[in-house]
GUTIVEX-718247 format. One record per atom (N, C-alpha, C, O): x, y, z. Coordinates in pm, whole numbers, padded with zeros to 5 digits, always signed. Layout:
N
XYZ...
This chain:
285
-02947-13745-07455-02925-13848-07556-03058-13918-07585-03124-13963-07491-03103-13929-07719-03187-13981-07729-03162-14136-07844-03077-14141-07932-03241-14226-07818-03256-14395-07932-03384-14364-08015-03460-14270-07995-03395-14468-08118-03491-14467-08215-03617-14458-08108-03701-14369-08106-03612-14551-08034-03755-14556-07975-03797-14490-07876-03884-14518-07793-03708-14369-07892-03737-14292-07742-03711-14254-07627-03728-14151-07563-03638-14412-07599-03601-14409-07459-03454-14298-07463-03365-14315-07546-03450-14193-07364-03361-14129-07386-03266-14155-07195-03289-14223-07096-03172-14067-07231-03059-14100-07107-03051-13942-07078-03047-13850-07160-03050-13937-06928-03076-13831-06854-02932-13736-06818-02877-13801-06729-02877-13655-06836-02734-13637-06818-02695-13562-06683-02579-13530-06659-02807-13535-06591-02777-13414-06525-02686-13439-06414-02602-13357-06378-02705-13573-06351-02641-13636-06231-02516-13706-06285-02444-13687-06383-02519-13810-06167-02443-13897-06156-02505-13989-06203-02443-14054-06286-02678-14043-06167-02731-14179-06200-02739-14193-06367-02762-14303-06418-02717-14068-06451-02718-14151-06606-02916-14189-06610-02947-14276-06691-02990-14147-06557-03116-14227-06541-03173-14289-06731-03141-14221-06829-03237-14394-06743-03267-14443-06861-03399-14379-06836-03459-14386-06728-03441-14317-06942-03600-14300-06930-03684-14320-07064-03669-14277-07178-03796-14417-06992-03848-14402-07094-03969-14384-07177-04035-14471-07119-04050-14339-07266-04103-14194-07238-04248-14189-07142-04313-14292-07123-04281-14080-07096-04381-14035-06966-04285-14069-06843-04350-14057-06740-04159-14106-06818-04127-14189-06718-04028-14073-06670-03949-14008-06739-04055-14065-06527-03955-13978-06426-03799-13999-06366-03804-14083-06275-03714-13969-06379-03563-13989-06299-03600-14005-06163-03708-13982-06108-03467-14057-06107-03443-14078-05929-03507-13993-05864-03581-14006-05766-03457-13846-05958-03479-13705-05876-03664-13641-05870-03715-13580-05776-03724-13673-05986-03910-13687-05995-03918-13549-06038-04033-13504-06046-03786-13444-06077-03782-13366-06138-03745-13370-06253-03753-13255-06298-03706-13441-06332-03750-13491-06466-03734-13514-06533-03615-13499-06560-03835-13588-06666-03889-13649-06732-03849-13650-06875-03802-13554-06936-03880-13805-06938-03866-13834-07102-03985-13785-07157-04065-13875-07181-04021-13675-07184-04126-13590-07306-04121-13633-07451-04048-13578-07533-04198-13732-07477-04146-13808-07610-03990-13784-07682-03942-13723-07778-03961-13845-07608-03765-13878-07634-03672-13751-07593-03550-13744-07607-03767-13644-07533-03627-13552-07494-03642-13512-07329-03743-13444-07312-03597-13528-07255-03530-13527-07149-03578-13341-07123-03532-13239-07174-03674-13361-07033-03727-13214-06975-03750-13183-06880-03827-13262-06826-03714-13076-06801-03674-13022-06633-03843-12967-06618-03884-12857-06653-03939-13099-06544-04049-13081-06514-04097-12975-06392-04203-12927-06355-03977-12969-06358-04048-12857-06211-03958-12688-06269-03914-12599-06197-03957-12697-06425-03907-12553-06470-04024-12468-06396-04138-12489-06437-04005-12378-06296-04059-12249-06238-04183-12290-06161-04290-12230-06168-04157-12410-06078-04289-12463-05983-04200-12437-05871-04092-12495-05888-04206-12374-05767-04205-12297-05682-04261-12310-05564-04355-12238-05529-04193-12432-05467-04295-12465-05348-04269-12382-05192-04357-12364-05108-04156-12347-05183-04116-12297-05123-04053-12099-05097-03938-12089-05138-04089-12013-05063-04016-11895-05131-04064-11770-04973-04168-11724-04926-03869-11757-04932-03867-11672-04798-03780-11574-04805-03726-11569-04915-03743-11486-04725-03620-11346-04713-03562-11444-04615-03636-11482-04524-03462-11480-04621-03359-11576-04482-03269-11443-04483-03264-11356-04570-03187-11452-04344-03066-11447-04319-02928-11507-04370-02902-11623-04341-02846-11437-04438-02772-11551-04551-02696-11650-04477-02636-11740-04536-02694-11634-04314-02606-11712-04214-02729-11832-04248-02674-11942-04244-02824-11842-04269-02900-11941-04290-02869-12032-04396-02908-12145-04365-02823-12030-04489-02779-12121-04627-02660-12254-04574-02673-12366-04624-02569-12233-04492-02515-12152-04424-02403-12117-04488-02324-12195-04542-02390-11942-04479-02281-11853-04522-02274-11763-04427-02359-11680-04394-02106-11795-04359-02065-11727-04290-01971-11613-04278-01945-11539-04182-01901-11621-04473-01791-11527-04488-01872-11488-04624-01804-11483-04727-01997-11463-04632-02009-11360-04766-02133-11310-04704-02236-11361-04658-02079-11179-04721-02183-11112-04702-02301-11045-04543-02411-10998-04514-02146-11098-04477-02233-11144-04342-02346-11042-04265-02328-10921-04275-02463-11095-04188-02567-10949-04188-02643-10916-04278-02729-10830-04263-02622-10983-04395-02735-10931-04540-02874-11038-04500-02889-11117-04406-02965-11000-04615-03056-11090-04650-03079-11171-04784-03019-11102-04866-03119-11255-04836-03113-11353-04917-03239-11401-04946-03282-11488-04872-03331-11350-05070-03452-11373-05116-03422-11561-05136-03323-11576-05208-03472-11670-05099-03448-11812-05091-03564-11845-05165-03678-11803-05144-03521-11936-05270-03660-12024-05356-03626-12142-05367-03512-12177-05398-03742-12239-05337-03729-12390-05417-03830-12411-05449-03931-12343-05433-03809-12576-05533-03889-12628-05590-03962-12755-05529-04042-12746-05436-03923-12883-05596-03942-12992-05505-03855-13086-05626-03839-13073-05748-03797-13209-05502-03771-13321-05616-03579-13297-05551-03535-13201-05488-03510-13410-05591-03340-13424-05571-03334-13567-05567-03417-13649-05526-03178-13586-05635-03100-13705-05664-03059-13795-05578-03037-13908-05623-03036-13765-05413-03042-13832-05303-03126-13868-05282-03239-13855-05328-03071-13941-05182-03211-14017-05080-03172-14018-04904-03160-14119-04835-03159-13883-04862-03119-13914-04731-03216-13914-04622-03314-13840-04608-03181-13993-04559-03304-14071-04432-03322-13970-04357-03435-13968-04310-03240-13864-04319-03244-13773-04250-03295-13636-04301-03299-13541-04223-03341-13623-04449-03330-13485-04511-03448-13349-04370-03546-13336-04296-03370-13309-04408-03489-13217-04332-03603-13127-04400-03683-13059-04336-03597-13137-04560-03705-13064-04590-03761-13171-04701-03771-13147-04821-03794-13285-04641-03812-13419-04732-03978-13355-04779-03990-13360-04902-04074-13313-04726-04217-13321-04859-04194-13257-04926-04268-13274-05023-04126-13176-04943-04043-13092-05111-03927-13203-05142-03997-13277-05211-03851-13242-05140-03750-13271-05180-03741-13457-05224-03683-13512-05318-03805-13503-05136-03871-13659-05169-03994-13622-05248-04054-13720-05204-04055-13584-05302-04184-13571-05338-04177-13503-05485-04120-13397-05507-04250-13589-05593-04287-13585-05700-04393-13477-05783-04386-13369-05724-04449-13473-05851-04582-13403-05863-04717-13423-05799-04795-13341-05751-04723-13588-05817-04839-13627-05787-04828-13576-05645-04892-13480-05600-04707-13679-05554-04710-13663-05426-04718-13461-05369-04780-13389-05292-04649-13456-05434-04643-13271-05372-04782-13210-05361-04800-13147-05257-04901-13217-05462-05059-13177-05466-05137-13298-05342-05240-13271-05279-05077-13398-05331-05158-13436-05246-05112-13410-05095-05173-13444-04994-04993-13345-05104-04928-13352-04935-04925-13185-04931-04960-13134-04824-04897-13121-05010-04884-12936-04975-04943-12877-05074-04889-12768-05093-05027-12895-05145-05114-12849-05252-05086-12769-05373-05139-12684-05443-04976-12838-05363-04854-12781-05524-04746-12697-05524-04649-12699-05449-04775-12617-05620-04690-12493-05587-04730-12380-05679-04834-12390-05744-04639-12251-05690-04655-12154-05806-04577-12118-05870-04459-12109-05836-04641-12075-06027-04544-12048-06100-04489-11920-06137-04562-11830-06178-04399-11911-06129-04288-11822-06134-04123-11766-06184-04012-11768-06131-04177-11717-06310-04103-11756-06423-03956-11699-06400-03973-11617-06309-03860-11699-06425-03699-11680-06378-03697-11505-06386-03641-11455-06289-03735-11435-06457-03812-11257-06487-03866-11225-06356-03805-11138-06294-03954-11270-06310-04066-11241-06214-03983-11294-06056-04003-11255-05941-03901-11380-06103-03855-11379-05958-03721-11309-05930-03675-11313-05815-03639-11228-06055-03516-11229-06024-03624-11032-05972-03581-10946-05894-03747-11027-06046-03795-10885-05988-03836-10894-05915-03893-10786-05899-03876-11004-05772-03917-11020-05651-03773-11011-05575-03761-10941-05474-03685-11073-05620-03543-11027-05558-03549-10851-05534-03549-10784-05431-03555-10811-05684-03526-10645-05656-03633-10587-05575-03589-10475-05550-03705-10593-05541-03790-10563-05488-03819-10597-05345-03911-10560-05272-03708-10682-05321-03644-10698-05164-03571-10639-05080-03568-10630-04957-03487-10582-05203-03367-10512-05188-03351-10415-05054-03252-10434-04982-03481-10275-05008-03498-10233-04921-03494-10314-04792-03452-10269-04685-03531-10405-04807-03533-10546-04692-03418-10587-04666-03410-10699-04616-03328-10531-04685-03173-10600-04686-03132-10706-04799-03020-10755-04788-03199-10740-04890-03168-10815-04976-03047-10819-05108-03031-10728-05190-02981-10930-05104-02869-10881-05203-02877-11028-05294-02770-11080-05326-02978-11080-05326-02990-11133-05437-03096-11252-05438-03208-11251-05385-03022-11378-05525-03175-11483-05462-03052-11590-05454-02945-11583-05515-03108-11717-05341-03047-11806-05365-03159-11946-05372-03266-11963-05315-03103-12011-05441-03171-12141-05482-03108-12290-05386-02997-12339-05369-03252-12325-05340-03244-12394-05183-03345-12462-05144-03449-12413-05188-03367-12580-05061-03438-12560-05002-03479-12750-05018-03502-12830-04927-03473-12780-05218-03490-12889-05216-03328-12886-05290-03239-12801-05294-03342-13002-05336-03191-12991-05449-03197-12912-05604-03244-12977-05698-03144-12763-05628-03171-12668-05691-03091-12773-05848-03141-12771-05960-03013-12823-05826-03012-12838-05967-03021-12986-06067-02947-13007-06164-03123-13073-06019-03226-13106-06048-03330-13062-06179-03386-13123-06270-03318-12885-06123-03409-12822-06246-03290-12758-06270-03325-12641-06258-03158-12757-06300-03077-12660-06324-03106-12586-06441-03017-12500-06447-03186-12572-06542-03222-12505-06634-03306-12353-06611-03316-12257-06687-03358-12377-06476-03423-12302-06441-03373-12177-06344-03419-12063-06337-03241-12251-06258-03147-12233-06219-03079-12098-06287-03093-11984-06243-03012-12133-06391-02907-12031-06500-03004-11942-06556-02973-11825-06579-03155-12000-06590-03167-11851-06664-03247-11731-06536-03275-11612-06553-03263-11804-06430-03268-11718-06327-03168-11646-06300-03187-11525-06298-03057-11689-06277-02983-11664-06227-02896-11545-06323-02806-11476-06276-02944-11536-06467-02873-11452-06582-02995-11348-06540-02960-11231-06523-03125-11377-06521-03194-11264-06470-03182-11184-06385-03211-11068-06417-03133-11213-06237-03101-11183-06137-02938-11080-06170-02927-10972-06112-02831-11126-06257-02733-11070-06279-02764-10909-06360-02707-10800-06368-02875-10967-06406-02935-10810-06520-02976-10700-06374-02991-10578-06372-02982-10779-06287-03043-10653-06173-02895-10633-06106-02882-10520-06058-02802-10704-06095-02683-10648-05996-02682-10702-05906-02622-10678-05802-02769-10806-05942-02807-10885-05722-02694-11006-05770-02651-11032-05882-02664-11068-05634-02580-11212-05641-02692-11297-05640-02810-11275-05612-02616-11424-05684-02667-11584-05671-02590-11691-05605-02483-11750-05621-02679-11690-05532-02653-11823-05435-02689-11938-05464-02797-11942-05524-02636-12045-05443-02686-12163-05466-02581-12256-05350-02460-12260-05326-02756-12349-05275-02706-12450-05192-02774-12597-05247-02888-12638-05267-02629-12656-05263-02640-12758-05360-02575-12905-05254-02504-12909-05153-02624-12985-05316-02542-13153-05257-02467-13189-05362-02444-13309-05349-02419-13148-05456-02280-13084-05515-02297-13256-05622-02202-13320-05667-02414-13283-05632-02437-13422-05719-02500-13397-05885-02602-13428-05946-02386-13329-05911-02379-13262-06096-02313-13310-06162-02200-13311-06113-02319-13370-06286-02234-13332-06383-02169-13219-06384-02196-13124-06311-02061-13223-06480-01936-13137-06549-02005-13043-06651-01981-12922-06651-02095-13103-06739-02164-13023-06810-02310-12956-06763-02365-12875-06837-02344-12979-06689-02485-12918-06573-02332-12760-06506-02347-12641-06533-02230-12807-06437-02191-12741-06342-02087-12619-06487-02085-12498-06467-02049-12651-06557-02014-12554-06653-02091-12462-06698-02061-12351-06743-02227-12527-06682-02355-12420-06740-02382-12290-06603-02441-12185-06627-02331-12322-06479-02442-12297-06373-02342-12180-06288-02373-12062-06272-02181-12265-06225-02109-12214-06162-02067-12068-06189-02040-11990-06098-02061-12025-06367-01997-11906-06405-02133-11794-06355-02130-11672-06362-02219-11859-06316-02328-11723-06274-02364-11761-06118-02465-11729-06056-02271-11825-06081-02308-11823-05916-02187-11749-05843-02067-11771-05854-02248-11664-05774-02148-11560-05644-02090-11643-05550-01971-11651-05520-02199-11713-05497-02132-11837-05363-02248-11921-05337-02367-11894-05345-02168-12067-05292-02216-12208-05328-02227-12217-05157-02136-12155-05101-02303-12270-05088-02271-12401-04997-02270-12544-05053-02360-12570-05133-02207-12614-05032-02206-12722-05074-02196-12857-04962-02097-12890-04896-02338-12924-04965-02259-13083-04877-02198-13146-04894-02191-13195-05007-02145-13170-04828-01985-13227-04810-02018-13357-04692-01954-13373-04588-02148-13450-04743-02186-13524-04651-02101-13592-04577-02123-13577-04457-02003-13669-04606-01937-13788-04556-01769-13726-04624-01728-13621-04673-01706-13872-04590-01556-13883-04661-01545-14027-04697-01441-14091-04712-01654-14066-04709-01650-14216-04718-01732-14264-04871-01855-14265-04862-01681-14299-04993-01746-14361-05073-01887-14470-05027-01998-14445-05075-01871-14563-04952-01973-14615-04896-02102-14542-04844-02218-14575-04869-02073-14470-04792-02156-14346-04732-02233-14293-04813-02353-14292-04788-02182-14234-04931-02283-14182-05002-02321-14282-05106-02387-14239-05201-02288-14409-05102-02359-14530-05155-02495-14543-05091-02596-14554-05161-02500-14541-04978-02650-14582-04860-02701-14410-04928-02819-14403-04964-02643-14326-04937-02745-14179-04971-02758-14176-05100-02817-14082-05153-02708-14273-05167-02742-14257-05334-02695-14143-05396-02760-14052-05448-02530-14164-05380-02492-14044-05413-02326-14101-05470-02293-14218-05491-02232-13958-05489-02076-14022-05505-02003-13912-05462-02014-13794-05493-01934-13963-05395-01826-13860-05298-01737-13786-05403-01716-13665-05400-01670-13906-05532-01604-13849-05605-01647-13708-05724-01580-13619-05777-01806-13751-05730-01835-13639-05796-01893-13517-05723-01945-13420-05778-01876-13538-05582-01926-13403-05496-01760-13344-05501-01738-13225-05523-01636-13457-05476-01552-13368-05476-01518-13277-05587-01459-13171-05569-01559-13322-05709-01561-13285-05857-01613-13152-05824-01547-13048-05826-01729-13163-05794-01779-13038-05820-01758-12890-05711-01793-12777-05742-01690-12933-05573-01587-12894-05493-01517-12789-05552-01536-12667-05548-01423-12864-05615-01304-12857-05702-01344-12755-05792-01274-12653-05793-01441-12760-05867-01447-12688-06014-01516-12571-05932-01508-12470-06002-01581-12543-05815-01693-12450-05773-01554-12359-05713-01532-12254-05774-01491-12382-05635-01415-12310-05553-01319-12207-05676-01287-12096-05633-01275-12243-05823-01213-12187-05901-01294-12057-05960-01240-11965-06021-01475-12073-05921-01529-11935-05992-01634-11871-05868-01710-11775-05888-01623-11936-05750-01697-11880-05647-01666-11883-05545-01582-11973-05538-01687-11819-05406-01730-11795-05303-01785-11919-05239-01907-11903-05233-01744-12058-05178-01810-12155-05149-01742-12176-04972-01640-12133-04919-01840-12251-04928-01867-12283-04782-01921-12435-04834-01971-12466-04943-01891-12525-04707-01899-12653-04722-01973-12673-04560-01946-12613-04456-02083-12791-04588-02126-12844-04454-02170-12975-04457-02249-13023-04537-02111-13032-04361-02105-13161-04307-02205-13207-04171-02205-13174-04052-02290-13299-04252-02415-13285-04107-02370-13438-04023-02408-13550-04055-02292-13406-03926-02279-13524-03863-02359-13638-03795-02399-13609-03683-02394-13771-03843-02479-13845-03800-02413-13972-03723-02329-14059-03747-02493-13937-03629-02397-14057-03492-02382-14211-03528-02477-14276-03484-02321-14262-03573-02280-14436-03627-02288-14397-03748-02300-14502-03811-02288-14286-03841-02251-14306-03969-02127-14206-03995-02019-14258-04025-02133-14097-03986-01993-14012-04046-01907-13918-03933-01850-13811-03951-01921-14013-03787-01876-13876-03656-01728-13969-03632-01686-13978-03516-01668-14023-03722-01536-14050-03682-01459-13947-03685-01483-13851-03758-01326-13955-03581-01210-13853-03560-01150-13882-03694-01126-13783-03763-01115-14026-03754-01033-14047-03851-01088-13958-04008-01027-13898-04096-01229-13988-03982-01280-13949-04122-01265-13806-04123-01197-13760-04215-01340-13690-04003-01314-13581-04026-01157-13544-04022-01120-13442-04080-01099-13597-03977-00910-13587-04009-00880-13520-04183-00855-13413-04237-00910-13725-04235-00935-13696-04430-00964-13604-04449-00891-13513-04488-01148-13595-04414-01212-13467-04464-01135-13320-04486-01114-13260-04591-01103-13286-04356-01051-13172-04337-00915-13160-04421-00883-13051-04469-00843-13266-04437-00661-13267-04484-00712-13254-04640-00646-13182-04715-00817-13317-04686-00863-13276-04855-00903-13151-04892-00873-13121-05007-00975-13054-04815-01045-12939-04821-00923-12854-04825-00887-12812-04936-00844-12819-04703-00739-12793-04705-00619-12789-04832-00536-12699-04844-00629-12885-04904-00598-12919-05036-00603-12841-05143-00521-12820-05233-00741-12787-05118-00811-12663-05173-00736-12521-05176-00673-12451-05256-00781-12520-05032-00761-12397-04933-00752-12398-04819-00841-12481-04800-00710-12369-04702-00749-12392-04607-00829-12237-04567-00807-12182-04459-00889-12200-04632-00938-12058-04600-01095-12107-04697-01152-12026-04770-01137-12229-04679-01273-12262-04717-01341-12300-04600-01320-12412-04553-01422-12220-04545-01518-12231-04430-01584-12367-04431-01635-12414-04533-01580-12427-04317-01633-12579-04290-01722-12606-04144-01668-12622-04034-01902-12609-04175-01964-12576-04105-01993-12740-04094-02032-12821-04179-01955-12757-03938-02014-12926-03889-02135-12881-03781-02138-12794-03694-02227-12978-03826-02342-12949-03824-02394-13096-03714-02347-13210-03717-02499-13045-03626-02513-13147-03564-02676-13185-03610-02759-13096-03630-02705-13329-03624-02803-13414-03632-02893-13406-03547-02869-13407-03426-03052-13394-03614-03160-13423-03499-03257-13494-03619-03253-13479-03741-03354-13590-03524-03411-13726-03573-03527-13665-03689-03600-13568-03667-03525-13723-03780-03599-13664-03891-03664-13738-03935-03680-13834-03860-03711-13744-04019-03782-13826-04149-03781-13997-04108-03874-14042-04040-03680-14077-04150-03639-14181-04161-03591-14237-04070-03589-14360-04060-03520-14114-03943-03417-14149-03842-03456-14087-03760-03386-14004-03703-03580-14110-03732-03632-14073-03587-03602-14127-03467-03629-14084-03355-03511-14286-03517-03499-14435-03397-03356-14342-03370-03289-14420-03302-03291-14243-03384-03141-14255-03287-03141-14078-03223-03235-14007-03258-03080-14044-03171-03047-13965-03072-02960-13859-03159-02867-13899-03229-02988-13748-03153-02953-13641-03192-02780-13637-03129-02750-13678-03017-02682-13581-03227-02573-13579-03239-02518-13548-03074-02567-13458-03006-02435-13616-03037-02336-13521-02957-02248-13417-02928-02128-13427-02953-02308-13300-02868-02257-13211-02905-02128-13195-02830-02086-13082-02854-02058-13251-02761-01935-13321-02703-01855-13386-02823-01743-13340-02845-01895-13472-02889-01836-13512-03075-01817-13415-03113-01700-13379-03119-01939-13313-03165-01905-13182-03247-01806-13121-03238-01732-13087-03330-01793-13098-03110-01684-13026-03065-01503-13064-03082-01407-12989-03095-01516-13246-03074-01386-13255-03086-01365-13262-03222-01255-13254-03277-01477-13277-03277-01418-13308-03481-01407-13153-03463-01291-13126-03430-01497-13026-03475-01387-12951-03508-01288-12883-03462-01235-12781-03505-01261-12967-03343-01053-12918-03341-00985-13023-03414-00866-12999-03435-01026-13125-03456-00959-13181-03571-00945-13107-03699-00845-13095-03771-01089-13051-03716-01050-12990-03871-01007-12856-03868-01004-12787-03971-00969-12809-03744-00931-12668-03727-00786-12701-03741-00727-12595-03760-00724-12775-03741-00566-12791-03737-00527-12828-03876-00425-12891-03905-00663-12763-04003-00651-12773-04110-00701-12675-04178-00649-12659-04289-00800-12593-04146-00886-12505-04178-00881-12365-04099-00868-12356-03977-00893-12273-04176-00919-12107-04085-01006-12083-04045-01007-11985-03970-01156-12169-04074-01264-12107-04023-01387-12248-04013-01448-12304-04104-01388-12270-03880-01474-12378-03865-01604-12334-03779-01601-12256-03684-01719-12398-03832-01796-12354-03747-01931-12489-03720-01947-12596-03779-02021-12414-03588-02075-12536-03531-02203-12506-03561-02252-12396-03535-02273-12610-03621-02468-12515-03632-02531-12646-03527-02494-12745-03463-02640-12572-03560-02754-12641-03453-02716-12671-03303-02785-12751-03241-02613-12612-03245-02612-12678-03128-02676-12590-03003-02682-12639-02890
C-alpha cells in the first residue's frame, strides 16, 4: 500500500510496518524504495549447506535423505534465545561488518545447485536458517525453480505470515517445519510475535503440505504441564498424526543468565503431548 507522500505499509507480517521511504521494517529485510515496499535481501545468501533433513527438523518426510539448506539474513521476531542471531538479527549494514556479507544467487542458479546435489543424496532445497519469508518473494520463485527440476521444497518458518504472503508460498512447498513457540498469547508478545497468526498459518499449511511443528522449551517461560496439555489438545485438532518435536534450550544470545532446559521436564511434557499426538519427539538432549 502506498500514500501521496510515500510512506507506504508493509504487508508481509503481522507488524503492518509503516515505512517511510529509505526506511527498513522490524524484520531489516525490507524496505520503502521510493513508495514501494521491496524484499532487500532478494538472493543475498549468507548462509548455504547439504544438512540431513532430520536437521530442519523432519522426521516423517523423507527420512535418511539430504536437503541442499539456504538463508539469508533478517526476521520479524525478536527472540533472546535465537540461535542463529548474526544472520537473523542483523541488517545490511550490521551483516558486512560482523560476517562480511553474503552472495548472490539468483532463484535459477540455486534451484541448479540443488540439482547438482542430487548424487549427494539430495532431494531438493529448503529455505532456513534465518526467517525465510521475510524475503518471501524470493522464496516462490525459487521454489517454482526448484519444481522445474522435480526436487521438493522445504521451508522452516516461525509461521509469522500473512494470508496473502502464505497463499503465494504454501502451494509450492512439499513440507514446512513450523515454530510453534509457546501456547501463550503473552509469550509471543515478549518475542514480538502472535500465536493467533502462527496458528493461522498452522492451519492453512497442514491443508497443502507435509508439516512438523517444534516447540523450543525455555525454563520460566513456556515448560508448563498445563500449557503443553493446550498445546498438544490444539494440534491434535488438526491431526493427531502431526509430528511435535520439543526441543530443549541452551543459553544463547540474550539468555546466557539461565540454565539449559531440563531434560527431566522434556521428558514429562512429552508424555503429556503423547496422550494427544502419534509422534513426539525430543531434540538436543
Amino acid at each position: 500500500m502506498q500514500s501521496d507522500n510515500k510512506k507506504s505499509i508493509c504487508r508481509t507480517c503481522m507488524h503492518h510496518c509503516v515505512l517511510e521511504p529509505g526506511q527498513r521494517g522490524k524484520c531489516r529485510a525490507r524496505k520503502n524504495r521510493d513508495g514501494t515496499i521491496v524484499c532487500e535481501n532478494y538472493g543475498r545468501i549468507t548462509a548455504l549447506a547439504l544438512d540431513p533433513i532430520e536437521k530442519k527438523p523432519l522426521r516423517r518426510f523423507y527420512p535418511g535423505s539430504m536437503i541442499l539448506s539456504a538463508g539469508s539474513y533478517g526476521c520479524n521476531l525478536n527472540c533472546s534465545f535465537c540461535q542463529n542471531y548474526p544472520i537473523s538479527m542483523a541488517g545490511e549494514e550490521e551483516l558486512w561488518e560482523e560476517t562480511g556479507g553474503w552472495q548472490i544467487i539468483s532463484p535459477q542458479e540455486m534451484a541448479a545447485k540443488a540439482w547438482a546435489c542430487r548424487e549427494r543424496g539430495n532431494i531438493g532445497l529448503a529455505y532456513t536458517y534465518n526467517e525465510p519469508l521475510v524475503g518471501w518473494e524470493y522464496v516462490r520463485d525459487t521454489a517454482r525453480a526448484v519444481r522445474a527440476y522435480g526436487m521438493v521444497n522445504v521451508l522452516v518458518t516461525n509461521g509469522c505470515a500473512t494470508a496473502q504472503v502464505l497463499d503465494s508460498i504454501l502451494p509450492l512447498i512439499d513440507a514446512a517445519n513450523i515454530d510453534l513457540k509457546g501456547f501463550r498469547e503473552a509469550y509471543y508478545k515478549k518475542l514480538g510475535g502472535s500465536l493467533e497468526i502462527v496458528k493461522d498459518c498452522i492451519t492453512r499449511a497442514v491443508k497443502t503440505s507435509h508439516v512438523e511443528l517444534t516447540t523450543l522449551i525455555v525454563p520460566g517461560e513456556n515448560d508448563s504441564i498445563e500449557e503443553m496439555e493446550e498445546e498438544a489438545r490444539w494440534i491434535a485438532s488438526l491431526s493427531r498424526e502431526i509430528p511435535l518435536h520439543i526441543t530443549r534450550f541452551f543459553p544463547r544470545y540474550r539468555m546466557s543468565d539461565r540454565e539449559a532446559t531440563d531434560v527431566g521436564q522434556l521428558h514429562r511434557l512429552a508424555q503429556v503431548a503423547e496422550k494427544y499426538l502419534d509422534y513426539v519427539y525430543l531434540g538436543n538432549c
